[in-house]
Each structure stands twice: as structure tokens, then as C-alpha cells.
LUMVOKOL-876606 format. One record per residue: residue number from 1; residue in three letters; x negated, y, z of N, C-alpha, C, O in turn. Coordinates in steps of 0.2 Angstrom, whole numbers, plus 5000, padded with zeros to 4 digits. Atoms other than C-alpha are relative to their C-alpha. Layout:
   num   residuo    n.x    n.y    n.z   ca.x   ca.y   ca.z    c.x    c.y    c.z    o.x    o.y    o.z
   NUM       ala      X      Y      Z      X      Y      Z      X      Y      Z      X      Y      Z
...
//
This chain:
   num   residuo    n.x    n.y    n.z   ca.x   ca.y   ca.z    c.x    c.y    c.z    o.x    o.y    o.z
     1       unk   4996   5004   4997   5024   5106   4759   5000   4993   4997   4998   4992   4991
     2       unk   5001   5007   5003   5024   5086   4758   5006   4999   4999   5010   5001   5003
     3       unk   4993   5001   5001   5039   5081   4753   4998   4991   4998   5003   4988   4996
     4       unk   5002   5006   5002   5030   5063   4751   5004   4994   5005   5002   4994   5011
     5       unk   4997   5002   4999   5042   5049   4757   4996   4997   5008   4990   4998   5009
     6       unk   5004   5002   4995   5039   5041   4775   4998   4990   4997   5001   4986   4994
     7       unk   5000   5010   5002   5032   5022   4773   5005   4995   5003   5007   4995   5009
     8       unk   4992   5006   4997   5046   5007   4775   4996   4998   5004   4990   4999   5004
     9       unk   5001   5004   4996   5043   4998   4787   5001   4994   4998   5006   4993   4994
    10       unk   4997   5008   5002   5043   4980   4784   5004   4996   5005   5002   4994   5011
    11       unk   4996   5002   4993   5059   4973   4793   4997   4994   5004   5000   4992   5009
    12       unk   5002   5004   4998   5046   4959   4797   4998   5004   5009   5000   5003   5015
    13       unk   5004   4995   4995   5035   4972   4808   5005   5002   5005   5002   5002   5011
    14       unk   4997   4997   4998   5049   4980   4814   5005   4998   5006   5007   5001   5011
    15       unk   5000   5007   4996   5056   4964   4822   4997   4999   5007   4999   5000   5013
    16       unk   5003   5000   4998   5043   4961   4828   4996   5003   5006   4994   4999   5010
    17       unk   5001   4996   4997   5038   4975   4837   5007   5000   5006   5006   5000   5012
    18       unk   4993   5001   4996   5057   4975   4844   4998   4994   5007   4999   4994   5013
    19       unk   5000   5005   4994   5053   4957   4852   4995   5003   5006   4996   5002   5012
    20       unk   5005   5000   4993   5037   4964   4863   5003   5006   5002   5002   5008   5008
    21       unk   4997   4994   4995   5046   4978   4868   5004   4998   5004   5004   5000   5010
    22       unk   4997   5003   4994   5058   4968   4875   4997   4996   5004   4999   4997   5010
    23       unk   5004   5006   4997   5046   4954   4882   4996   5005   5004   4993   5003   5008
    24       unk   5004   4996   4995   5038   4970   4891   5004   5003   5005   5003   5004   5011
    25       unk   4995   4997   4995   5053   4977   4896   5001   4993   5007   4999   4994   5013
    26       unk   5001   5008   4996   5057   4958   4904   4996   5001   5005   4997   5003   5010
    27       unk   5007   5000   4998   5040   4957   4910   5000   5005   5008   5000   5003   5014
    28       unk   5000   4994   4993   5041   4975   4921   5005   4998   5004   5005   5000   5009
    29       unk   4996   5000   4995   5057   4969   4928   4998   4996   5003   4998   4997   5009
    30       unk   5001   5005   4992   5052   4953   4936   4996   5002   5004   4997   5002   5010
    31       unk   5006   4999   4996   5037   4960   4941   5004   5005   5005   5003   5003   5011
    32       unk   4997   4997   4996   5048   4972   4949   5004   4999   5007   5004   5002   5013
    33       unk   4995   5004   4994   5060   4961   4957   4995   4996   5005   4996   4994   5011
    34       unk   5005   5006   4996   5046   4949   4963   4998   5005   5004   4996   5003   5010
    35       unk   5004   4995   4994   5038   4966   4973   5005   4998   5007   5004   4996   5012
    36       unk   4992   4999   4995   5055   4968   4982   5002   4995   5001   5000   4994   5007
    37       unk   5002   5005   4997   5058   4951   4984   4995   4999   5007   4996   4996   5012
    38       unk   5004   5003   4996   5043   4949   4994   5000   5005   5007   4999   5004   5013
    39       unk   4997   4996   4993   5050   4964   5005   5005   5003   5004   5006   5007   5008
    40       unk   4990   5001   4998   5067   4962   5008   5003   4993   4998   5001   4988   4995
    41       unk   4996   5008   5002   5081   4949   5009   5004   5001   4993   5005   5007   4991
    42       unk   4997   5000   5008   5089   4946   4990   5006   5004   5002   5006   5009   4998
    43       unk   4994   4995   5000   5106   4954   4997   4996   5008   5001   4996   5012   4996
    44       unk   5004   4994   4999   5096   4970   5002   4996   5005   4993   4993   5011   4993
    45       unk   5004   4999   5004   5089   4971   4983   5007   5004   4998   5012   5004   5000
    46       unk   4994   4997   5003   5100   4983   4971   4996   5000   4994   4990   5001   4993
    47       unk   5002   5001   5009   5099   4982   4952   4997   5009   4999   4991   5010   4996
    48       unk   5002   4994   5002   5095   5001   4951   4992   5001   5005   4988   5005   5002
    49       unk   5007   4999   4996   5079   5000   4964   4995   4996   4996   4989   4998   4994
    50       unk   5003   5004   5007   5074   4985   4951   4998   5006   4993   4993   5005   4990
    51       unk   4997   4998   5005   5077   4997   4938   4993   5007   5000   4989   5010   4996
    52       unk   5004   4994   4997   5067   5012   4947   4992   4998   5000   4988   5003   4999
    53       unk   5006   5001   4999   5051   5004   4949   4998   4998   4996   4992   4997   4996
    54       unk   5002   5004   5004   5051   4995   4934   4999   5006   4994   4997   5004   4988
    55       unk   4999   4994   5005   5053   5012   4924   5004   5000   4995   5004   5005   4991
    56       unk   4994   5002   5006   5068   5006   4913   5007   5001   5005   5007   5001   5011
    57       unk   4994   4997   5000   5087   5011   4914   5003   4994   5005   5001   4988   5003
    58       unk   4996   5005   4998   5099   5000   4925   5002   4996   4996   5001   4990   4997
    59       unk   4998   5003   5004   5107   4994   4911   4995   4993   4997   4996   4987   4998
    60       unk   5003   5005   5001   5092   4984   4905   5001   4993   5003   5001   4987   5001
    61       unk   5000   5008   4996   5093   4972   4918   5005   4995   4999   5005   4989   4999
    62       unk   4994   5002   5004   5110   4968   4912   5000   4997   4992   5004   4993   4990
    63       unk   5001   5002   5006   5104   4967   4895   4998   4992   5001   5002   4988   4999
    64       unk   5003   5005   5001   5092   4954   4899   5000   4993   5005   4998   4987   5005
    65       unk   4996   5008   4994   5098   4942   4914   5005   5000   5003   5007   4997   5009
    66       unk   4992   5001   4997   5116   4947   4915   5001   5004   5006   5004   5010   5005
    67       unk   4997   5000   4991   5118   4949   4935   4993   5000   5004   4988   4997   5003
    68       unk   5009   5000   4994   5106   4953   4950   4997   4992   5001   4992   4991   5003
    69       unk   5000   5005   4997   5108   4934   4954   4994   4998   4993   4988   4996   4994
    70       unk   5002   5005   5004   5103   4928   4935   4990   5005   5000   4985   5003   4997
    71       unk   5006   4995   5001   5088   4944   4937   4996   4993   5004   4991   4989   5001
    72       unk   5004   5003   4994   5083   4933   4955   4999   4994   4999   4994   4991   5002
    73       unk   5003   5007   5003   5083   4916   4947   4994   4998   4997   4990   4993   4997
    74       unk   5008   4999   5003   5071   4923   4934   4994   4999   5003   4990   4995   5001
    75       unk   5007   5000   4994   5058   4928   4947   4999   4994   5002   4994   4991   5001
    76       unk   5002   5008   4997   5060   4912   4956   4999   4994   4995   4996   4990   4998
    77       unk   5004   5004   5007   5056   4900   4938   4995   5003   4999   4990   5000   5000
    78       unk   5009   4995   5001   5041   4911   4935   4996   4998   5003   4992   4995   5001
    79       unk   5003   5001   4994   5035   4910   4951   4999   4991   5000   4993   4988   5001
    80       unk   5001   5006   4998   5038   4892   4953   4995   4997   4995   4991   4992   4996
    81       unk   5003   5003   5007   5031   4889   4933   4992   5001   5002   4987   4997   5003
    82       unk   5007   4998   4997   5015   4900   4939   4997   4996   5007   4991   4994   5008
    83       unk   5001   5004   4994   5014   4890   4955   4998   4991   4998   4992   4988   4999
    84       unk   5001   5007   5004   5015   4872   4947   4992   5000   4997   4987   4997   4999
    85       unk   5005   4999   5006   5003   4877   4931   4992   5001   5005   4988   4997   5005
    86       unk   5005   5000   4995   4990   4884   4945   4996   4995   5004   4990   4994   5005
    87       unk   5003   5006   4996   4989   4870   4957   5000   4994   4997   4996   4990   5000
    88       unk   5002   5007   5004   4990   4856   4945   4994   5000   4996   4990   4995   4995
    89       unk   5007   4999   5002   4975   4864   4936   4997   4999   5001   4992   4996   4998
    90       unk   5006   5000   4995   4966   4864   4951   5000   4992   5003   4995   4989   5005
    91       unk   5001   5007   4997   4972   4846   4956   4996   4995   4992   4992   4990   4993
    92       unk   5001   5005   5007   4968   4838   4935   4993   5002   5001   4990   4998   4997
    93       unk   5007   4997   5003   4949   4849   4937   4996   4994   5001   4997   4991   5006
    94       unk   5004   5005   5001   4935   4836   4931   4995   5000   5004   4989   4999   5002
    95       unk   5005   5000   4995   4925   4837   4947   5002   4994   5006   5007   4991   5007
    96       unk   4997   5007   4993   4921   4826   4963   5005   5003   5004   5007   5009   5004
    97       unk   4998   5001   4995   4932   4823   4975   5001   5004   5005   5007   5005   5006
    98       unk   5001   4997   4996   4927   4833   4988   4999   5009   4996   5001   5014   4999
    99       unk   4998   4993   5004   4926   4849   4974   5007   5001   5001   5009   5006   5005
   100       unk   4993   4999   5001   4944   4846   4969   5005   5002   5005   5010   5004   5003
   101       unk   4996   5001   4994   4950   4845   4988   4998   5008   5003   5002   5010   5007
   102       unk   5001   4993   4996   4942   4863   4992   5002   5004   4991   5003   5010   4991
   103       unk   4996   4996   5007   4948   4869   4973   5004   5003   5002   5005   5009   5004
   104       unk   4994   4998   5000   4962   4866   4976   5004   5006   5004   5008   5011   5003
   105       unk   5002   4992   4993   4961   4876   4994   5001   5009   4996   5005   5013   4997
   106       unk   5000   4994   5001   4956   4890   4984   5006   5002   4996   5009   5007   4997
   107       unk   4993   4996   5005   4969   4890   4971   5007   5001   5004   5011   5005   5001
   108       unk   4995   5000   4997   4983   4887   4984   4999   5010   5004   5003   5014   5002
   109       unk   5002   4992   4996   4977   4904   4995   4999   5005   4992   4999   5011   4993
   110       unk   5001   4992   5004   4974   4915   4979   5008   4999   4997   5011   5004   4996
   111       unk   4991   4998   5003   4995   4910   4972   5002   5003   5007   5008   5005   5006
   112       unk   4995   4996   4996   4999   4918   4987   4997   5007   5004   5000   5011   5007
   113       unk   5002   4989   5000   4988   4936   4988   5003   5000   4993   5006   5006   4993
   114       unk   4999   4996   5005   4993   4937   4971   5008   4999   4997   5011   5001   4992
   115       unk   4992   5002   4999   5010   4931   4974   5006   5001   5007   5010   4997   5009
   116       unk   4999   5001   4990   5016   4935   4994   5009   4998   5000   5012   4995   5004
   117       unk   4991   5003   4998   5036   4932   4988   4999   4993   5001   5003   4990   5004
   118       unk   5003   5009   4998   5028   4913   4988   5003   5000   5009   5007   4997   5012
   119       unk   5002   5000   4993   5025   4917   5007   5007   5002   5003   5010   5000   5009
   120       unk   4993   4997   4998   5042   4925   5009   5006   4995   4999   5011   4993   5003
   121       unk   4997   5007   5001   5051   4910   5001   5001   4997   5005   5006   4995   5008
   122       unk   5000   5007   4996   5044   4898   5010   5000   5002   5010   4999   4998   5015
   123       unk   4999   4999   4992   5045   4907   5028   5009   5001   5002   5012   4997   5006
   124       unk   4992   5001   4999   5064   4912   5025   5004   4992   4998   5010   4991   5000
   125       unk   4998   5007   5001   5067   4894   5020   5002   4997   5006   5007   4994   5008
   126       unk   5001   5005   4994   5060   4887   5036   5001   5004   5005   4997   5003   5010
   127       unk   4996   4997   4993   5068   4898   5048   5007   4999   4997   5011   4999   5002
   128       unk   4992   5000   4998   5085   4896   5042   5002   4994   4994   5008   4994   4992
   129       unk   4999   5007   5005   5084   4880   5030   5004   5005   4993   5008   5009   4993
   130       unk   4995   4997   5006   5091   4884   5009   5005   5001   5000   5009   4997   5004
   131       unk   4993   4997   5000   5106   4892   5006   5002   5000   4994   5007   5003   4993
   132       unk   4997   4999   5008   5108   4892   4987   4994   4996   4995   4988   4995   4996
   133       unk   5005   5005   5003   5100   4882   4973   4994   5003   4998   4989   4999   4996
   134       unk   5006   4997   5000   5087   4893   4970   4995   4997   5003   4990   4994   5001
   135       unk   5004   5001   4994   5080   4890   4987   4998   4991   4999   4992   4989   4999
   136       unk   5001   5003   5000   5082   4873   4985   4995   4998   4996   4992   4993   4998
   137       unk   5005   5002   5006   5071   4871   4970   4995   5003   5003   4990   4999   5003
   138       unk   5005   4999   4998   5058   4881   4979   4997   4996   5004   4991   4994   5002
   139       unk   5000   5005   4996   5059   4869   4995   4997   4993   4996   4992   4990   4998
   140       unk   5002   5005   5002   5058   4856   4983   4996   4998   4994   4995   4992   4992
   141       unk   5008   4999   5002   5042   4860   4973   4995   5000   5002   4990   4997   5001
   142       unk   5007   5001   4995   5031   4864   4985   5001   4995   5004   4996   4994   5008
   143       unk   4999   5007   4997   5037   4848   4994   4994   4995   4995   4989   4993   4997
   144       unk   5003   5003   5004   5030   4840   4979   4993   5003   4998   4989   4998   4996
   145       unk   5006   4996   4998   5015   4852   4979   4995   4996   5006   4990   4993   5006
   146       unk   5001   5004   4995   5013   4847   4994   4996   4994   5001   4991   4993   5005
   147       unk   5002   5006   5002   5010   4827   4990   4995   5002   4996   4990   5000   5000
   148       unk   5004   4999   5004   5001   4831   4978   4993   5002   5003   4988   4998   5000
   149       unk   5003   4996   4996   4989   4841   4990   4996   4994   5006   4990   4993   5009
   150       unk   5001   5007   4996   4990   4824   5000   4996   4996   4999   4991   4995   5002
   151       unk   5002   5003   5007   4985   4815   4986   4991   5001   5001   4988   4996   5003
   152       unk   5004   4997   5001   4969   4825   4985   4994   5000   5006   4988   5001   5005
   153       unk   5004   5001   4993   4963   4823   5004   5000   4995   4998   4994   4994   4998
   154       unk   5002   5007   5000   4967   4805   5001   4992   4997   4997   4987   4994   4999
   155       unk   5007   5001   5005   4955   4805   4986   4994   4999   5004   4991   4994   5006
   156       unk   5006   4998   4998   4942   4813   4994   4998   4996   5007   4993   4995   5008
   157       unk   5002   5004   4994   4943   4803   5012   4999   4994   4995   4994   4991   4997
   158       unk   5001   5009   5001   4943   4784   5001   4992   5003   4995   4989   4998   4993
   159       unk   5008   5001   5004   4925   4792   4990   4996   5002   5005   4990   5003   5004
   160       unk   5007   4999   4994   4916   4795   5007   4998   5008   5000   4993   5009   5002
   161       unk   5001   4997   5001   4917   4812   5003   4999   5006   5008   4996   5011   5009
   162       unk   4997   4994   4995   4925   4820   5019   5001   4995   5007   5004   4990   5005
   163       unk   4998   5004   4997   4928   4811   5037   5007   4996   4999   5011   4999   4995
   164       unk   4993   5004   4999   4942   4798   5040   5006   5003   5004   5008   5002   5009
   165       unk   4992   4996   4995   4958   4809   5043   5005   4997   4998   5004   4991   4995
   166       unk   4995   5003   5002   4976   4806   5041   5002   5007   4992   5004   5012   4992
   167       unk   5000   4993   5006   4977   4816   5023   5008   5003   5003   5008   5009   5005
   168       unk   4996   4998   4998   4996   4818   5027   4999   5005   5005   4998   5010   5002
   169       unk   5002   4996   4996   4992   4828   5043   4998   5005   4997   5001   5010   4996
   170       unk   5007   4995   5002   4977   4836   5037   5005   5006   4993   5005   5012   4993
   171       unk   4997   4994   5006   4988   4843   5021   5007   5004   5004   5007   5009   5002
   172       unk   4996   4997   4997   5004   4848   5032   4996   5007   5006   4999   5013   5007
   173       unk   5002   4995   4997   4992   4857   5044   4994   5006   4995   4991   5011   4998
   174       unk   5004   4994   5005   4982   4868   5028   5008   5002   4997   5011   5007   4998
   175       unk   4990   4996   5001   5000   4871   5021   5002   5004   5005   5005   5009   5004
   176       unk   4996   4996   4994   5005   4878   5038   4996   5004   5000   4998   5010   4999
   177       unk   5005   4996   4999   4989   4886   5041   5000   5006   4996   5001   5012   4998
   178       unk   5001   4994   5007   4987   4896   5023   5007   5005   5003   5007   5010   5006
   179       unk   4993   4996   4999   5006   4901   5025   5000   5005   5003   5001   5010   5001
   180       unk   4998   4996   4998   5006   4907   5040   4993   5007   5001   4993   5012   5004
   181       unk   5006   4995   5001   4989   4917   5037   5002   5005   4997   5001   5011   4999
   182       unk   4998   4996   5006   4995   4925   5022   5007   5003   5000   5008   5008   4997
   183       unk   4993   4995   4997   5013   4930   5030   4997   5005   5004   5000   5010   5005
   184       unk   5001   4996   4996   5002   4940   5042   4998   5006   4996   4995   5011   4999
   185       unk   5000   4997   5006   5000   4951   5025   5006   5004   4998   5006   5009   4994
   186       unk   4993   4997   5002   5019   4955   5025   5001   5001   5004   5007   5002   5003
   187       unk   4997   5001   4994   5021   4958   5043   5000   5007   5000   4996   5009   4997
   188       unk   5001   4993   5001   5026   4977   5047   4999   5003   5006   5002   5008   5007
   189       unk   5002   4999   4995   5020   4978   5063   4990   5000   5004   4986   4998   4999
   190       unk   5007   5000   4997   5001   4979   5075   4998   4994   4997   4992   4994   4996
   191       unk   5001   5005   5003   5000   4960   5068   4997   4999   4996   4993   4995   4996
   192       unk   5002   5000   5005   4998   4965   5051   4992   5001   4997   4988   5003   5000
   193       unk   5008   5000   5004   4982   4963   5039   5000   5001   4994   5004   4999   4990
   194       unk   5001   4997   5006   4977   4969   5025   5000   4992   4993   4999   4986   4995
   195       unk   5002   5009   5004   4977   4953   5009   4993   4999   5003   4991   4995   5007
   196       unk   5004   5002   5000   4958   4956   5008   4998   4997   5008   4992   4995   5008
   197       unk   5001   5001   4994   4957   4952   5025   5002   4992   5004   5000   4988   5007
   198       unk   4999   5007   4998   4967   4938   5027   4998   4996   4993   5003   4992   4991
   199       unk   5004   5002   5005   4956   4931   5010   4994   4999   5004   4991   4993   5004
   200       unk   5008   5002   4997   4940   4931   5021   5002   4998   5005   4997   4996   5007
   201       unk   4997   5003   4994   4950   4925   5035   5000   4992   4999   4996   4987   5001
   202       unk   5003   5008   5003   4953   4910   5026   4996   4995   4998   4996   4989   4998
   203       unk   5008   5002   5003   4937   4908   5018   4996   4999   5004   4991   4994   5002
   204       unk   5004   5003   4997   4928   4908   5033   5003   4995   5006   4999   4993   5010
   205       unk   4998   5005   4995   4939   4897   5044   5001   4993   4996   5001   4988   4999
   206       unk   5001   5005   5005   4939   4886   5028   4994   4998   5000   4993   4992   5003
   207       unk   5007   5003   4999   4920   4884   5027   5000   4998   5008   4995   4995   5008
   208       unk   5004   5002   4993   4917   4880   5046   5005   4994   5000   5002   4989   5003
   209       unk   4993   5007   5000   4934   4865   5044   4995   4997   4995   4991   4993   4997
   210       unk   5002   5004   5004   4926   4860   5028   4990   4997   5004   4987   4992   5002
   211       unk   5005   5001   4996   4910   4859   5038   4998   4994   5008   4994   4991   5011
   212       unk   4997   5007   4995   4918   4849   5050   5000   4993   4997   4998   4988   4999
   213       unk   4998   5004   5003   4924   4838   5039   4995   4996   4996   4994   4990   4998
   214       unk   5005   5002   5005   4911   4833   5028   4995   4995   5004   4993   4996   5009
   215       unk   5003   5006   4999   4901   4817   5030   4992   5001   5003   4989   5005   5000
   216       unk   5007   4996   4997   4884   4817   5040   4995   4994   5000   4994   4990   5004
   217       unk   5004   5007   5002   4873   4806   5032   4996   4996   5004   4995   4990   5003
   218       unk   5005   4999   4997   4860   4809   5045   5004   4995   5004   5000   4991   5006
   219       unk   4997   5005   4995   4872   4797   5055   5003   4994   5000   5008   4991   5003
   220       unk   4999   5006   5002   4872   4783   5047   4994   4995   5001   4995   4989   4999
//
């Protein structure tokens, strides 16, 4: 028989380990909430369905953001940090103009397969205008996204890269477009599409516009 003592732990280690358990716990729940989110209205969510899919105890969610409200503010800073972080990337990338302006394209359509409560946000917003500061902070990121997006057409139309459009226009009709491409992903009805589907959807109704778009030397 061993009778030999178990090893201490070092309360450093032991700390430590506690924080990623938590930071994992955390973690599973948004991801949780943000699922449901993107498939139901917020009143329709319940702390135990959060709790169910995320494989952790109802109580956690209380541990770690109080109230269902402070759980669903979480999701939407996350969302909105990942949102930011991704399109500003794609707008600062060290390429031409004309790169930058279908970057960005791309990076805007992959935040929303890999995100569709984006697309749920911003559809419940624009049918019944915000209703709590949540909403409003979303409204008014991607507004600023949006500029930003603007910005980006401008570029590229003043280096000759792409015809003479109105970038305003041009970015309110590729925001309108991606959105509603990628809501036909959430839709629960014969309309419905697969993501991969509205990805290549995209992809090829992007290349034949960007092919429009682009300057035709031969006619100069």
C-alpha cells in the first residue's frame, strides 16, 4: 500500500486553472446565447435553455453575468468587439485599393456565416427600429462600419481602380445586399438556404459586380 502523500498543489497553479475554467465556462455560455439569439426574439430565451446547450448548471449564468439581460449584453459586446476588430483589419490591410474594397467584401460576408445573430440584429432593428441600448449600440456600429465601407469605395473610385460610382450608394446597396443574402440562411421556410450556399451566392454575384465595376483600359 502507498501511503505516500498526494503532491500540493501550488496555490499559484490552482488559481490558475480555476480562472480558465471559468473563462471556458463564460466562453460556452455566449456561444450559447449568441446560437439562440440568432433563433429567437430575446424575450423567448430562458436562462435554463442557455444553460442546457451550453452544458453548465443554470446557476452559472448568474454566477457570471448576474440576469438574462446582463448574460444578452455580453453576447452583443462580443459580437460587436469581433465585428469592429474583423472589418477594421480588412479596412487598415496594406494593399491596393481596389484589394481593400473586395477584402473588405469578404470579411463583411464571412462575420455573418460565422456569426448570423449579426444578421438577426440588424433585421429586427430595421423592421421595428431599437428598443433598448443594446440595440442602439448595434445600430450604431455598423452605421459607423458602414462609413467606413463608404470610405473604402471612395478610395478605390478616386485611384482609378473601379468606375465612377456614388460610394455612398454603392456601400448602402452591398450592406443591403450581403444582409439580406445571408438572412435567407435563417429563414424557416421553401426560401431557406443553406450558409454554404448563400457563400457561393455571394461570391459569384460579387465577382460578375466587381467585374462590372472595374476599369476597362482597353477604352481609353
Amino acid at each position: 500500500m502507498n501511503d505516500a502523500p498526494e503532491p500540493v498543489v501550488p496555490a499559484a497553479d490552482a488559481a490558475a486553472r480555476g480562472s480558465r475554467r471559468r473563462e471556458r465556462t463564460r466562453a460556452a455560455l455566449l456561444d450559447a446565447a449568441e446560437v439562440l439569439l440568432s433563433q429567437r426574439a430575446p424575450e423567448e430565451i430562458r436562462i435554463e435553455d442557455v444553460a442546457v446547450r451550453a452544458g453548465v448548471s443554470p446557476a452559472s449564468v448568474y454566477v457570471h453575468f448576474g440576469t438574462k439581460a446582463g448574460l444578452l449584453a455580453a453576447v452583443t459586446e462580443r459580437v460587436l468587439a469581433v465585428a469592429t476588430d474583423t472589418l477594421r483589419a480588412a479596412y487598415a490591410a496594406q494593399v491596393s485599393p481596389l484589394e481593400r474594397f473586395a477584402g473588405v467584401g469578404s470579411a463583411y460576408l464571412r462575420l455573418l456565416l460565422d456569426h448570423p445573430v449579426v444578421v438577426k440584429y440588424l433585421s429586427v432593428t430595421g423592421e421595428r427600429g431599437p428598443r433598448t441600448p443594446v440595440e442602439e449600440q448595434v445600430v450604431d456600429r455598423f452605421s459607423d462600419l458602414r462609413g467606413e465601407f463608404e470610405q473604402s469605395i471612395r478610395d478605390a473610385v478616386e485611384a482609378g481602380a473601379i468606375r465612377r460610382v456614388d460610394p455612398e450608394l454603392m456601400s448602402y446597396f452591398l450592406f443591403g445586399a450581403w444582409n439580406g443574402v445571408a438572412a435567407l440562411a435563417l429563414r424557416r421556410d421553401a426560401l431557406a438556404i443553406d450558409p454554404a450556399r448563400v457563400e457561393l451566392s455571394v461570391i459569384e454575384s460579387g465577382l460578375v459586380l466587381l467585374d462590372g465595376l472595374l476599369v476597362d483600359s482597353r477604352a481609353d
